[in-house]
C-alpha positions in Angstrom: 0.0 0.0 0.0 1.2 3.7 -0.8 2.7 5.7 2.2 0.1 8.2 3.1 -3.3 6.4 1.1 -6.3 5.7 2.6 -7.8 2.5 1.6 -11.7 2.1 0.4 -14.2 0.3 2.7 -13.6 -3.7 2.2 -17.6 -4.1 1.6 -17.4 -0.8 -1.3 -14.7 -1.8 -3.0 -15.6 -5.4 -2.9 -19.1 -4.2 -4.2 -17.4 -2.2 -6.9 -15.4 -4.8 -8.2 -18.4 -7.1 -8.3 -20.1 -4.3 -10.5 -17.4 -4.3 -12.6 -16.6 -0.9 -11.9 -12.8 -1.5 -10.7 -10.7 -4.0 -12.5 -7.5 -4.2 -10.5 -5.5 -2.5 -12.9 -3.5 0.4 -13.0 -4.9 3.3 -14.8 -2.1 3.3 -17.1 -2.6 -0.2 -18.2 -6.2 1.0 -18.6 -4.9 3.9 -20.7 -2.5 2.0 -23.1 -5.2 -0.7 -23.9 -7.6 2.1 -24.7 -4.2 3.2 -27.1 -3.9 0.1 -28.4 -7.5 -0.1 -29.0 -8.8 2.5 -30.0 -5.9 5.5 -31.4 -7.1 8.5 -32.6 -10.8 7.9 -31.2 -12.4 10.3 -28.4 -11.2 8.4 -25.0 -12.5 12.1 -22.2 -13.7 15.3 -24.4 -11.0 16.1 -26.0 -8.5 13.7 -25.2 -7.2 10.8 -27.8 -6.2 7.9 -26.2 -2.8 8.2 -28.0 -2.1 11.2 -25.8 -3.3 9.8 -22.9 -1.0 6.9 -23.2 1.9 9.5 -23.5 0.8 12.0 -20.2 3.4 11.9 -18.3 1.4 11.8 -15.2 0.0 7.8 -15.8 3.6 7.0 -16.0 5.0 4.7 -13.2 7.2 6.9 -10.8 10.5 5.4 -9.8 
């Protein structure tokens, strides 16, 4: 767990992943399927998922 993050309730986040709404990925694998999917399409507004798969701010910190 990240220094300093506070967890989700165990019942929501189990609740949510039973939704479907959380897949236990990071959001920058989520990002760079949507890429590899989908390009030059709309992915928020404005935003092609190309360029999202280039923010720096999805890439892993080290």
């Amino acid at each position: 767990m990240l220094e300093g993050f506070t967890p989700w309730p165990a019942e929501l986040a189990a609740r949510y992943r039973q939704r479907g709404y959380w897949r236990d990925q990071p959001l920058g694998d989520i990002v760079d399927r949507g890429a590899e999917l989908f390009g030059e399409r709309v992915a928020l507004h404005l935003l092609r998922w190309a360029a999202a798969a280039s923010a720096t701010i999805l890439q892993p910190q080290v």
